[in-house]
N, CA, C and O atoms as a Tripos MOL2 file, in Angstrom:
@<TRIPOS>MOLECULE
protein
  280   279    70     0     0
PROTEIN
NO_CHARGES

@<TRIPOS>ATOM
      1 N         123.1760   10.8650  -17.5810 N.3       1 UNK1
      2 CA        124.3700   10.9550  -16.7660 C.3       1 UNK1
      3 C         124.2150   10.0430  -15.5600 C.2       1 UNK1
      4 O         123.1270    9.6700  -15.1210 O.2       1 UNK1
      5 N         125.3910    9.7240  -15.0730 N.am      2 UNK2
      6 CA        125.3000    9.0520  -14.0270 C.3       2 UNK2
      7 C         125.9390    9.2130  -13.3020 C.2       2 UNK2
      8 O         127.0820    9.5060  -13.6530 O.2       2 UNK2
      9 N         125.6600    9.1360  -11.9400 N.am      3 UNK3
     10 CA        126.5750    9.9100  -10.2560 C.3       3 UNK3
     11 C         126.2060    8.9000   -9.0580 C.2       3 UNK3
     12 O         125.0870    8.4290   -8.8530 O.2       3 UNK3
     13 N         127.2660    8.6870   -8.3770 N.am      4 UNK4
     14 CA        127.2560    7.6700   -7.4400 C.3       4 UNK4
     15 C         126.2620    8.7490   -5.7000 C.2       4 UNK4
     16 O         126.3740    9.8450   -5.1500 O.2       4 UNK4
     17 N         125.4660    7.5710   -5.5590 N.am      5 UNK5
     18 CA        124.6520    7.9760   -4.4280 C.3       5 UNK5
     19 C         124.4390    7.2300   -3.4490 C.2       5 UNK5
     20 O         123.8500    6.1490   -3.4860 O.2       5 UNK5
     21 N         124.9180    7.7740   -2.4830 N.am      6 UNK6
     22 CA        124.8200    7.1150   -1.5150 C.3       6 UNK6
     23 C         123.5170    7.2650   -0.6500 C.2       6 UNK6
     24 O         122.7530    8.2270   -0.7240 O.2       6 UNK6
     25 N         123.3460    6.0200    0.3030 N.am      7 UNK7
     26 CA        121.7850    5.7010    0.7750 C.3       7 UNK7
     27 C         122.2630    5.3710    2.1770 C.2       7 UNK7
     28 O         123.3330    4.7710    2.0770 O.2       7 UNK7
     29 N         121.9250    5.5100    3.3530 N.am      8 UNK8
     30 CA        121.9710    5.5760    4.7300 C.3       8 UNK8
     31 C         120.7850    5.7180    5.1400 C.2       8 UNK8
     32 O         120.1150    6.7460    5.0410 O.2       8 UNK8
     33 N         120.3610    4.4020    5.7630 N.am      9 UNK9
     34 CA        119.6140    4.3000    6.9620 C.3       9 UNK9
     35 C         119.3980    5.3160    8.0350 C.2       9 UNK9
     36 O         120.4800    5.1310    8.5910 O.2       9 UNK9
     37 N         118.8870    6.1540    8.6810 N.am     10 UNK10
     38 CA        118.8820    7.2610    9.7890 C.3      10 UNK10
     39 C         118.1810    6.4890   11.0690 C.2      10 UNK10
     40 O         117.3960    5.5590   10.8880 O.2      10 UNK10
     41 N         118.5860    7.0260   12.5380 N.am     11 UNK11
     42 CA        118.3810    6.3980   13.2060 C.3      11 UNK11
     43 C         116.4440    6.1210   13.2080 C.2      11 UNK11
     44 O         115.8940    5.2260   13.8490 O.2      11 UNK11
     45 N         115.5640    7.3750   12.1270 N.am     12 UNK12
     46 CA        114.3080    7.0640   12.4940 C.3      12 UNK12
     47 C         114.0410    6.3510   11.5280 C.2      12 UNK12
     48 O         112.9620    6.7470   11.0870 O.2      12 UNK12
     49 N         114.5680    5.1710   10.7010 N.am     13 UNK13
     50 CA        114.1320    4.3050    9.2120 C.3      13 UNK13
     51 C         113.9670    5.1830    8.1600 C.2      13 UNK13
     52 O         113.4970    4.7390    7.1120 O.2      13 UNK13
     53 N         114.3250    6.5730    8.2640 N.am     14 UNK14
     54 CA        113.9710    7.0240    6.9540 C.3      14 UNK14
     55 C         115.2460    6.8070    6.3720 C.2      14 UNK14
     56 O         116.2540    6.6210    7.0530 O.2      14 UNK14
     57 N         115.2260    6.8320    4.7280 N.am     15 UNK15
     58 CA        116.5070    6.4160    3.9620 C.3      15 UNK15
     59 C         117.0100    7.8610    3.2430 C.2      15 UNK15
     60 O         116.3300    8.6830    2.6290 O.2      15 UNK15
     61 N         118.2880    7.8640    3.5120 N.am     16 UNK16
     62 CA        118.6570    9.8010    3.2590 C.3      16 UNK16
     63 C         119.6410    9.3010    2.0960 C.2      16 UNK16
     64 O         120.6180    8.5530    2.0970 O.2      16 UNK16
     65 N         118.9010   10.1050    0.9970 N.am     17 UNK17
     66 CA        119.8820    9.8200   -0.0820 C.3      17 UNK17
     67 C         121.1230   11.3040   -0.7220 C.2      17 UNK17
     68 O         120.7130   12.4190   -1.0430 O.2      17 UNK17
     69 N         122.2810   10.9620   -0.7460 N.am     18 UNK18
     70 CA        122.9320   12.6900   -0.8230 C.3      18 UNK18
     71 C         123.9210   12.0050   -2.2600 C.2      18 UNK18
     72 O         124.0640   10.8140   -2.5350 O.2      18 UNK18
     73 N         124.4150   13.0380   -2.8900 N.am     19 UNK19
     74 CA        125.2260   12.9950   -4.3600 C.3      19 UNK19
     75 C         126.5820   13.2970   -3.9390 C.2      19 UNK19
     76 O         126.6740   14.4800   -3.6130 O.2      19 UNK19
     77 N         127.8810   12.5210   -3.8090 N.am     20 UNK20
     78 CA        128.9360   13.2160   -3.1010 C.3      20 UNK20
     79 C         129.0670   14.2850   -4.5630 C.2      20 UNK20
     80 O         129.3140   15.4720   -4.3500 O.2      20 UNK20
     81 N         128.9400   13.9360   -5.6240 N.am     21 UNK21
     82 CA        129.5730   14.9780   -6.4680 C.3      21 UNK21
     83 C         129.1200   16.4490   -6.8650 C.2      21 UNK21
     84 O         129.7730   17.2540   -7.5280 O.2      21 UNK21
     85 N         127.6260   16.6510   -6.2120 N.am     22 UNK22
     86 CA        127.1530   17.6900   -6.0850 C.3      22 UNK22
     87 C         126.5510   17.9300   -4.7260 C.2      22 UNK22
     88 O         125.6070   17.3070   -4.2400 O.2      22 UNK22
     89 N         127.3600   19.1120   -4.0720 N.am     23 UNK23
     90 CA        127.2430   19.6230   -2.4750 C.3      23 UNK23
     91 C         125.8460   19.8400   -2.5910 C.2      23 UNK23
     92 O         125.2200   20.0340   -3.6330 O.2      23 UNK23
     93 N         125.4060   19.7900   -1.4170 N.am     24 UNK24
     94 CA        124.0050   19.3360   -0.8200 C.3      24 UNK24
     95 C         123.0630   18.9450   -1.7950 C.2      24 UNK24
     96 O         122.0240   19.5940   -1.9230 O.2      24 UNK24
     97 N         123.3260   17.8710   -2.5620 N.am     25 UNK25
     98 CA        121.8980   17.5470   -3.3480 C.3      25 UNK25
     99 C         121.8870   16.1950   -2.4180 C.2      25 UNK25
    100 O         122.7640   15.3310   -2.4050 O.2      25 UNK25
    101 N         120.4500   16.2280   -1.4940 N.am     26 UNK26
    102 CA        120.5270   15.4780   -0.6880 C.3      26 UNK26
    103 C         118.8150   15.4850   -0.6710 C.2      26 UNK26
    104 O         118.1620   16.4990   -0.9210 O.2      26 UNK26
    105 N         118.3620   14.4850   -0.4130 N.am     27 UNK27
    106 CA        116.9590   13.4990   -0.1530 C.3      27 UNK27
    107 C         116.1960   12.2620    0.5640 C.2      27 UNK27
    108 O         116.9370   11.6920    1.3650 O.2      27 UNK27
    109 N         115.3020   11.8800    0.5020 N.am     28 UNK28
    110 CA        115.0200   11.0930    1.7500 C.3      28 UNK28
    111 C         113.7620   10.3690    1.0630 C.2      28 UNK28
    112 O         113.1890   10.6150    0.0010 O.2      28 UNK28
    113 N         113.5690    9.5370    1.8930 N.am     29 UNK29
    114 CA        112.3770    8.6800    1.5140 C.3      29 UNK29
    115 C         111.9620    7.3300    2.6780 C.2      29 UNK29
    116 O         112.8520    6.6280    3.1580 O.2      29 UNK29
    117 N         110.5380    7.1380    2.9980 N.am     30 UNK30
    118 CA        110.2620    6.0390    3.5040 C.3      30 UNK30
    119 C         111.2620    4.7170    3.4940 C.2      30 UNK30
    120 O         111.8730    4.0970    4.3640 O.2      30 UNK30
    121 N         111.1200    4.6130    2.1280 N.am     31 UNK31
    122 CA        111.6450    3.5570    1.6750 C.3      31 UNK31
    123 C         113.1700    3.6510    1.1840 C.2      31 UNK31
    124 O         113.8440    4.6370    1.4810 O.2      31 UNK31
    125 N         113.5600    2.8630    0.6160 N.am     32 UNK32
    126 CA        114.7640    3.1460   -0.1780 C.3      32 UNK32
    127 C         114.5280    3.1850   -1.7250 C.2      32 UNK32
    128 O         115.2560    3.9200   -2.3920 O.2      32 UNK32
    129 N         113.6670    2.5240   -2.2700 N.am     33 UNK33
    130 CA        112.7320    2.7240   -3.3450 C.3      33 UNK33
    131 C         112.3550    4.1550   -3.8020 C.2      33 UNK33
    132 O         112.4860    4.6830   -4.9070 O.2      33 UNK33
    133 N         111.7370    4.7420   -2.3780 N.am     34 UNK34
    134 CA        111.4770    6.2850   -2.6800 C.3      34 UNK34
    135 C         112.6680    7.2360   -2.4710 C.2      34 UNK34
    136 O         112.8670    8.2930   -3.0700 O.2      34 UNK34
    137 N         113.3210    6.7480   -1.6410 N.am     35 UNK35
    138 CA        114.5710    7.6930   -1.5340 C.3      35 UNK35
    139 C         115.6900    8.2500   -2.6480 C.2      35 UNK35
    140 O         116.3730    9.2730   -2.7040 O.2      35 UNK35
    141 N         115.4580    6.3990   -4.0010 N.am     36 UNK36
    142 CA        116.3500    6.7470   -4.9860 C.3      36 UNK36
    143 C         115.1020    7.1770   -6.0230 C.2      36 UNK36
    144 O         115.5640    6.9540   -7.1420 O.2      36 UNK36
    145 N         113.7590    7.6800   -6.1690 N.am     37 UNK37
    146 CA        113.4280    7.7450   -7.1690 C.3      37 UNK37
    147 C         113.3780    9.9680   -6.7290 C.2      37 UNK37
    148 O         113.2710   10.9200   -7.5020 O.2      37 UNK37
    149 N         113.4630    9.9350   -5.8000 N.am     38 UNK38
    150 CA        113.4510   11.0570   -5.0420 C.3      38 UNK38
    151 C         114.5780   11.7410   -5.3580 C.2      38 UNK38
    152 O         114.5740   12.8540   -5.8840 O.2      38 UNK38
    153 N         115.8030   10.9530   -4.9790 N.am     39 UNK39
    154 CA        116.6720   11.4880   -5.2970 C.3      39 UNK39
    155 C         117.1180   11.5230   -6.8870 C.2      39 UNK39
    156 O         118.1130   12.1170   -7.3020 O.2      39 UNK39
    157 N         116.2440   10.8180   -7.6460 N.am     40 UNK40
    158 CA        116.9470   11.2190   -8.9490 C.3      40 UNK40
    159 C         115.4860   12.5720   -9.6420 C.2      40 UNK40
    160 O         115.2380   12.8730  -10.8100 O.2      40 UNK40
    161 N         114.8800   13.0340   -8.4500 N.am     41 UNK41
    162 CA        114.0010   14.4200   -8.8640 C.3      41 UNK41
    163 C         115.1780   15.0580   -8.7690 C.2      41 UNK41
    164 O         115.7290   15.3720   -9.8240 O.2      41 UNK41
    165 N         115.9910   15.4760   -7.1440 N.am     42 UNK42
    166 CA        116.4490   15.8160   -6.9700 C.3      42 UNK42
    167 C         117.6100   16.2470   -7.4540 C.2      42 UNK42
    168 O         117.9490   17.3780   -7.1070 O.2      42 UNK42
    169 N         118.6770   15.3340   -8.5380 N.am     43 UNK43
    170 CA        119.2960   15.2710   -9.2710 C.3      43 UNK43
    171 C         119.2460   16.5380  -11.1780 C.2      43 UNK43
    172 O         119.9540   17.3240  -11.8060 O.2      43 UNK43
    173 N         117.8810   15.8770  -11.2280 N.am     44 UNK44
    174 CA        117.4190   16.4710  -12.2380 C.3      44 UNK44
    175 C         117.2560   18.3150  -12.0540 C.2      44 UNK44
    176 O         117.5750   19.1970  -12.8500 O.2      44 UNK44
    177 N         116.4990   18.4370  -10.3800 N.am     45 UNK45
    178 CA        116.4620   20.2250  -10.5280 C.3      45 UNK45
    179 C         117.9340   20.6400  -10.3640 C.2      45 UNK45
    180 O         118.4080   21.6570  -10.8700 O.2      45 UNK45
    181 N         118.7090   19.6360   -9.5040 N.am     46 UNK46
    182 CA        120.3210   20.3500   -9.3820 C.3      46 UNK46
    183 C         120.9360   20.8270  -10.8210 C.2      46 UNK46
    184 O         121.4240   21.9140  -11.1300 O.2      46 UNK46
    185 N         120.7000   19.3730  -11.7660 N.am     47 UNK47
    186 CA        121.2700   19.8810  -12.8160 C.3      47 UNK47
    187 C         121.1160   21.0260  -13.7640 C.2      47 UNK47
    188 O         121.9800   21.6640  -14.3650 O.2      47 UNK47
    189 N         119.2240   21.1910  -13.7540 N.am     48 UNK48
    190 CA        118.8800   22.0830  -14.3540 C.3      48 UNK48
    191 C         119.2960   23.3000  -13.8860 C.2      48 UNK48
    192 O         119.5850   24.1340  -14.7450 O.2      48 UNK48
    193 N         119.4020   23.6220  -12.6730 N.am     49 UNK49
    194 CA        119.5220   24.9240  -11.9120 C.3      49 UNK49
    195 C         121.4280   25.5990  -11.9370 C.2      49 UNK49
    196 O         121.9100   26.7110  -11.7190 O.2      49 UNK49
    197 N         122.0870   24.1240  -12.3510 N.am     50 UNK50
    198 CA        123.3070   24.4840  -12.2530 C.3      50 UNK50
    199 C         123.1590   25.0590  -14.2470 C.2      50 UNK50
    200 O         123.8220   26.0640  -14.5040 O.2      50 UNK50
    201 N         122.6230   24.6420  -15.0520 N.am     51 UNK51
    202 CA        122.7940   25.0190  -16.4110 C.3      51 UNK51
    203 C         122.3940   26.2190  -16.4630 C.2      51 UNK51
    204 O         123.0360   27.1740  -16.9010 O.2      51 UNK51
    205 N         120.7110   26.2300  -15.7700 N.am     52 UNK52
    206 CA        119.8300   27.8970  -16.0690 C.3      52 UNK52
    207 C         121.2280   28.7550  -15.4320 C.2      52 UNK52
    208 O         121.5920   29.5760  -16.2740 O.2      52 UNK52
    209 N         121.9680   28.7820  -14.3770 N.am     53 UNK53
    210 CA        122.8610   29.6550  -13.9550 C.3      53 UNK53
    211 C         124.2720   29.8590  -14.9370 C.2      53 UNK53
    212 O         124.9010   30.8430  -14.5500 O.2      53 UNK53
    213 N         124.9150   29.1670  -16.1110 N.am     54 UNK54
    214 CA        125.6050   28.8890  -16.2710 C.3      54 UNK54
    215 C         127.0010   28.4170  -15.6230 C.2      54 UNK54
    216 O         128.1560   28.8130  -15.7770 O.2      54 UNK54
    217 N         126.4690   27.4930  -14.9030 N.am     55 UNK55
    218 CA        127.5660   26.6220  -14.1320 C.3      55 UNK55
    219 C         128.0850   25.8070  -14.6170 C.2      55 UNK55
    220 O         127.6260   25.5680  -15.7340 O.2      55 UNK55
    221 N         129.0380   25.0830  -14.2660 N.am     56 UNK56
    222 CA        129.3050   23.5410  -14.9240 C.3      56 UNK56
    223 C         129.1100   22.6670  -14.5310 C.2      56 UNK56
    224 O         129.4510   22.3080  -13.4030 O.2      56 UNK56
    225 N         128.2750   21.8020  -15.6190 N.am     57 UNK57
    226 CA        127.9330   20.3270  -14.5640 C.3      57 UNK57
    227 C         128.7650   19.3930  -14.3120 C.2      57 UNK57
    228 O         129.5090   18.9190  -15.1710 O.2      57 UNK57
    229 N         128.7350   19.0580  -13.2130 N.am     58 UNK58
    230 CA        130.0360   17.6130  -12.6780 C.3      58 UNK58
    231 C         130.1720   16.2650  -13.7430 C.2      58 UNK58
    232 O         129.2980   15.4000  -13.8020 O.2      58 UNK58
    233 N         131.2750   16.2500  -14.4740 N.am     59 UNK59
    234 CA        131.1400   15.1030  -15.2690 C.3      59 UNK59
    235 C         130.5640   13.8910  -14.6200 C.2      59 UNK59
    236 O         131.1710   13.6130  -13.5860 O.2      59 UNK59
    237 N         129.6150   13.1110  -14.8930 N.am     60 UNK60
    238 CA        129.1170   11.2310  -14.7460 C.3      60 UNK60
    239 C         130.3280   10.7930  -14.3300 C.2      60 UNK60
    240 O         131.4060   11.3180  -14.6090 O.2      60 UNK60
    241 N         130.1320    9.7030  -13.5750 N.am     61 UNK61
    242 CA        131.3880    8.5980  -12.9060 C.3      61 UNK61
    243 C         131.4740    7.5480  -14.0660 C.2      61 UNK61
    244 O         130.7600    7.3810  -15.0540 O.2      61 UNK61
    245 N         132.5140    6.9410  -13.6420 N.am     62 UNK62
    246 CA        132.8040    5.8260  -14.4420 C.3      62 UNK62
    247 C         133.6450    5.4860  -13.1170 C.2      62 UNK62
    248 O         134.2930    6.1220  -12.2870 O.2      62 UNK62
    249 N         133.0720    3.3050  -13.5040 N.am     63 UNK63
    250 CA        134.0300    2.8490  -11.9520 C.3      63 UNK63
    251 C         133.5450    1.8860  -12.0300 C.2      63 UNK63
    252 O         132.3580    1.5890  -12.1700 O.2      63 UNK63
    253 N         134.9100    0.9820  -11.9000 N.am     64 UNK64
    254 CA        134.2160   -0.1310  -11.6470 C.3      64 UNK64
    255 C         134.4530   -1.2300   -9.9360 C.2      64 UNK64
    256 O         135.1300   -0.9630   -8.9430 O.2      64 UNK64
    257 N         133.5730   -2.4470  -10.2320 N.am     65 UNK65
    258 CA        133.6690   -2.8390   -8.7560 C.3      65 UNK65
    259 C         134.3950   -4.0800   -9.1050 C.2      65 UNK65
    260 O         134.1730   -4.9180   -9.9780 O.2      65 UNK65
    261 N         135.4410   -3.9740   -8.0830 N.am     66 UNK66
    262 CA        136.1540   -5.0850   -8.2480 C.3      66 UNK66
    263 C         136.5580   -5.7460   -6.9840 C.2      66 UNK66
    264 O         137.0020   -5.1650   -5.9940 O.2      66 UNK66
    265 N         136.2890   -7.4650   -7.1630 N.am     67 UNK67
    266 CA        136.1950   -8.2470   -6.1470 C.3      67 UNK67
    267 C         137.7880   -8.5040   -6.0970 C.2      67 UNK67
    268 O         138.4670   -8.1080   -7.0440 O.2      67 UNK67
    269 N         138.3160   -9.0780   -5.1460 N.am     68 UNK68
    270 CA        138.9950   -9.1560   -3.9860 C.3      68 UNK68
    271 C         139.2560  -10.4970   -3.7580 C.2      68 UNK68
    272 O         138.1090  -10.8800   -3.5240 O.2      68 UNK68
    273 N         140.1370  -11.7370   -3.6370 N.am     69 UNK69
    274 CA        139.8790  -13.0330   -3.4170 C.3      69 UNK69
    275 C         141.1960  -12.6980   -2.2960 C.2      69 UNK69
    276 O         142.3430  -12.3740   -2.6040 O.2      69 UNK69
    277 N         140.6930  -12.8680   -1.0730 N.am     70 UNK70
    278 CA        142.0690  -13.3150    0.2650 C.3      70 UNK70
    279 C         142.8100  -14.9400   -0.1880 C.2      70 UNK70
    280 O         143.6990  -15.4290    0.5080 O.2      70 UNK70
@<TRIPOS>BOND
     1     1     2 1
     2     2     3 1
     3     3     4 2
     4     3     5 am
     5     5     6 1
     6     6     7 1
     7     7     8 2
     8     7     9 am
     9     9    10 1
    10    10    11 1
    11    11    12 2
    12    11    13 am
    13    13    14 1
    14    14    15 1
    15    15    16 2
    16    15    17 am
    17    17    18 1
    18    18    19 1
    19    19    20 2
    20    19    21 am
    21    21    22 1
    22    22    23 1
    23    23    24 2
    24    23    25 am
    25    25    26 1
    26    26    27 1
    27    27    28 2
    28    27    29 am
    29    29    30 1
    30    30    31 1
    31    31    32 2
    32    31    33 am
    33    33    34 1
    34    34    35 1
    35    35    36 2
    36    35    37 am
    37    37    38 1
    38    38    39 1
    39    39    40 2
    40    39    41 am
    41    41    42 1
    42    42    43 1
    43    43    44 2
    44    43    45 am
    45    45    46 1
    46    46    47 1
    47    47    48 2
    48    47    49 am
    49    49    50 1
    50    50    51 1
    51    51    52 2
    52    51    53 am
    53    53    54 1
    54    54    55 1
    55    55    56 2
    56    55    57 am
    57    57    58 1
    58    58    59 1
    59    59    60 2
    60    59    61 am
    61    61    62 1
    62    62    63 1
    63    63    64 2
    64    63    65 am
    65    65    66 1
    66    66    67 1
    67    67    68 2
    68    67    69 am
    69    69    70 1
    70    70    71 1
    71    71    72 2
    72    71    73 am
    73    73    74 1
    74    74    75 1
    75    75    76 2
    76    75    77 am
    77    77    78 1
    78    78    79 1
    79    79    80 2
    80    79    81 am
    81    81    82 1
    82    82    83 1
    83    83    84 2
    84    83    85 am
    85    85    86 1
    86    86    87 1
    87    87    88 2
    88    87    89 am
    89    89    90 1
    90    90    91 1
    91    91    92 2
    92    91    93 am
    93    93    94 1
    94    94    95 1
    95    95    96 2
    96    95    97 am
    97    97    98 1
    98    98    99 1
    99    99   100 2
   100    99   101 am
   101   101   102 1
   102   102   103 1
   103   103   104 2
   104   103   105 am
   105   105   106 1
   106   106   107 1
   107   107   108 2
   108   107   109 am
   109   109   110 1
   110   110   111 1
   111   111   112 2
   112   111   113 am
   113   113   114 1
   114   114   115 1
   115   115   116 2
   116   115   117 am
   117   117   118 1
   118   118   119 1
   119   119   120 2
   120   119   121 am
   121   121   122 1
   122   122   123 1
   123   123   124 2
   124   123   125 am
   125   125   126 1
   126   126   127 1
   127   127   128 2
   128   127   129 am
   129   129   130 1
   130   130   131 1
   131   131   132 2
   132   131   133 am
   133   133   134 1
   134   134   135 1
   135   135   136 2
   136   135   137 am
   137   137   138 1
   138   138   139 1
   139   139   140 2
   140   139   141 am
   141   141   142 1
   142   142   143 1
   143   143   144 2
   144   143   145 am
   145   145   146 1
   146   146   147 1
   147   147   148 2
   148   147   149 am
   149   149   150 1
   150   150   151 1
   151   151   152 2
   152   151   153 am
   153   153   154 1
   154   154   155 1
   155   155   156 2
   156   155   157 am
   157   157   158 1
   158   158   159 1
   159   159   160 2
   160   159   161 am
   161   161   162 1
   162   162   163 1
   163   163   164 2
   164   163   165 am
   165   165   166 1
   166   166   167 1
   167   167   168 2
   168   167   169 am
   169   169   170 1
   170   170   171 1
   171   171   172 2
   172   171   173 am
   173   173   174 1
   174   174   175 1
   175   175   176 2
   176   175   177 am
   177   177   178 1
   178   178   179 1
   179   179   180 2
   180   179   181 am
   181   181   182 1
   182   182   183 1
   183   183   184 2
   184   183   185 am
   185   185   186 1
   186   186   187 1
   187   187   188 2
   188   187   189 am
   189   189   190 1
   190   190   191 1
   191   191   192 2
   192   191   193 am
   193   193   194 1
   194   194   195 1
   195   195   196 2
   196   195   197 am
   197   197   198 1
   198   198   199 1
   199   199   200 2
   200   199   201 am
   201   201   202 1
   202   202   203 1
   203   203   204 2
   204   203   205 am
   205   205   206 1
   206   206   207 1
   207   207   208 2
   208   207   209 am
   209   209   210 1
   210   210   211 1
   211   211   212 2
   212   211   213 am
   213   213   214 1
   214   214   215 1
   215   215   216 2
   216   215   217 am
   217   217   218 1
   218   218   219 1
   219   219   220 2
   220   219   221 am
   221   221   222 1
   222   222   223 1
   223   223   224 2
   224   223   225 am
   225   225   226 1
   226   226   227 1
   227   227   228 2
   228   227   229 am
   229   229   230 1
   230   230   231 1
   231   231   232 2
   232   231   233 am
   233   233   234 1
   234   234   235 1
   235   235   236 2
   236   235   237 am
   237   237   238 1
   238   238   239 1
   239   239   240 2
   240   239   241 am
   241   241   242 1
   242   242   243 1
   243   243   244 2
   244   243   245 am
   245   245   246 1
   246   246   247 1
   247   247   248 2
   248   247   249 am
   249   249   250 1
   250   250   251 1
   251   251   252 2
   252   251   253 am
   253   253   254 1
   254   254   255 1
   255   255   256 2
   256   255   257 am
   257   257   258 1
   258   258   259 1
   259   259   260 2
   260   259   261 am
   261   261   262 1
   262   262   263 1
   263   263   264 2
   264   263   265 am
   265   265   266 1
   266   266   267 1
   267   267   268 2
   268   267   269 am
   269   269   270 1
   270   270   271 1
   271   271   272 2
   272   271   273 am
   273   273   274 1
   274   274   275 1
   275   275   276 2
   276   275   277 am
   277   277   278 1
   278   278   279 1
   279   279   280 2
@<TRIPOS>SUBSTRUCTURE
     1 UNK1         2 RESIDUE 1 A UNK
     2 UNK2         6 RESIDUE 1 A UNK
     3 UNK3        10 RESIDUE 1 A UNK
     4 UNK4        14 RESIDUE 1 A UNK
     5 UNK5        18 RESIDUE 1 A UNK
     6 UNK6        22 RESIDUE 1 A UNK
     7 UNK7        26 RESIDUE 1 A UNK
     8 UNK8        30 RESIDUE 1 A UNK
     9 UNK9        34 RESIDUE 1 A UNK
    10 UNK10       38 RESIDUE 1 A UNK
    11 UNK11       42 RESIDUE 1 A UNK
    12 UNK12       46 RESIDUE 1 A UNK
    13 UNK13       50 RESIDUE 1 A UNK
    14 UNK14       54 RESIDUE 1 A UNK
    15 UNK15       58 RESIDUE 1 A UNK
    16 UNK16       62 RESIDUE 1 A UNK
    17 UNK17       66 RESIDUE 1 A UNK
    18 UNK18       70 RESIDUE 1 A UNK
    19 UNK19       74 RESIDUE 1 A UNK
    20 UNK20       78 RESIDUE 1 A UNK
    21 UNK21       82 RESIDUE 1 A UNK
    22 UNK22       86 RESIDUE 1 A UNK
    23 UNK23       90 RESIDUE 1 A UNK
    24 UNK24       94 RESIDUE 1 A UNK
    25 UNK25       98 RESIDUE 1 A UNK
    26 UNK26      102 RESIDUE 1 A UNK
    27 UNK27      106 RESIDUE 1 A UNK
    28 UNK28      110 RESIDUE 1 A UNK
    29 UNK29      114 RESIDUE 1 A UNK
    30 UNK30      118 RESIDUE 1 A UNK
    31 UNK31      122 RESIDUE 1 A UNK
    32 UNK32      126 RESIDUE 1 A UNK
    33 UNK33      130 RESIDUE 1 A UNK
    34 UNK34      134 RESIDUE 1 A UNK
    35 UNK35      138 RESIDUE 1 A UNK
    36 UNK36      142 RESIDUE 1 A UNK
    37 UNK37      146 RESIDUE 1 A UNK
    38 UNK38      150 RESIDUE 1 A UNK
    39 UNK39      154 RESIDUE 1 A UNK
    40 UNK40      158 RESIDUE 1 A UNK
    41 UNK41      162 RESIDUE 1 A UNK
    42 UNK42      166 RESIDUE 1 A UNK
    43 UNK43      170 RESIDUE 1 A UNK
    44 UNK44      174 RESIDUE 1 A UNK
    45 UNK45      178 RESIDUE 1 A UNK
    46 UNK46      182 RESIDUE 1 A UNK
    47 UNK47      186 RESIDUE 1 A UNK
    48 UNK48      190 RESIDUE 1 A UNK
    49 UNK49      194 RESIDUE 1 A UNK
    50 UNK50      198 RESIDUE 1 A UNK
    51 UNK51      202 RESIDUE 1 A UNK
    52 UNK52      206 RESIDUE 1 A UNK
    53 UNK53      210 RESIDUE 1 A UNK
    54 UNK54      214 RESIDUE 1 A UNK
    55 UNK55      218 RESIDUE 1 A UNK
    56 UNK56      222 RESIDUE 1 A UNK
    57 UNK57      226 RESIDUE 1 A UNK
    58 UNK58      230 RESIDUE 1 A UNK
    59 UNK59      234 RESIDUE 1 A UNK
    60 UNK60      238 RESIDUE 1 A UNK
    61 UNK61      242 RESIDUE 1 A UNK
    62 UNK62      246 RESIDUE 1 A UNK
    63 UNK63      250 RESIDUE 1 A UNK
    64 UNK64      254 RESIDUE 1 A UNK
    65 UNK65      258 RESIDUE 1 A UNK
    66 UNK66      262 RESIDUE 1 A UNK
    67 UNK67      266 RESIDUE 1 A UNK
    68 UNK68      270 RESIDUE 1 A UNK
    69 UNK69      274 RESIDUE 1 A UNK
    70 UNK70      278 RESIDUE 1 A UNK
């Protein structure tokens, strides 16, 4: 599956990574390297924890990026 994540700089260099499509699945890392490999731990217990409960998981994004010519 796949879910858009966003990565922000914090004012102390650490890199805070959060899932808009699942409320607080949110993570951090030195790097930004560690922040997204962190956050896709993070990803993985959300999902599991939303199944062991019988929840529903947030469908994957689909999207694309599209450039812009002024």
């Amino acid at each position: 599956m796949r879910y858009r994540v966003l990565i922000e700089q914090d004012e102390d260099g650490v890199y805070v990574a959060e899932v808009p499509a699942l409320p607080d699945c949110v993570s951090q890392g030195e790097t930004r390297t560690e922040a997204i490999n962190n956050i896709k731990e993070a990803i993985a217990g959300y999902l599991e924890s939303l199944e062991a409960d019988g929840e529903p998981v947030p469908p994957s994004i689909a999207e694309e990026i599209v450039e812009v010519t002024p």
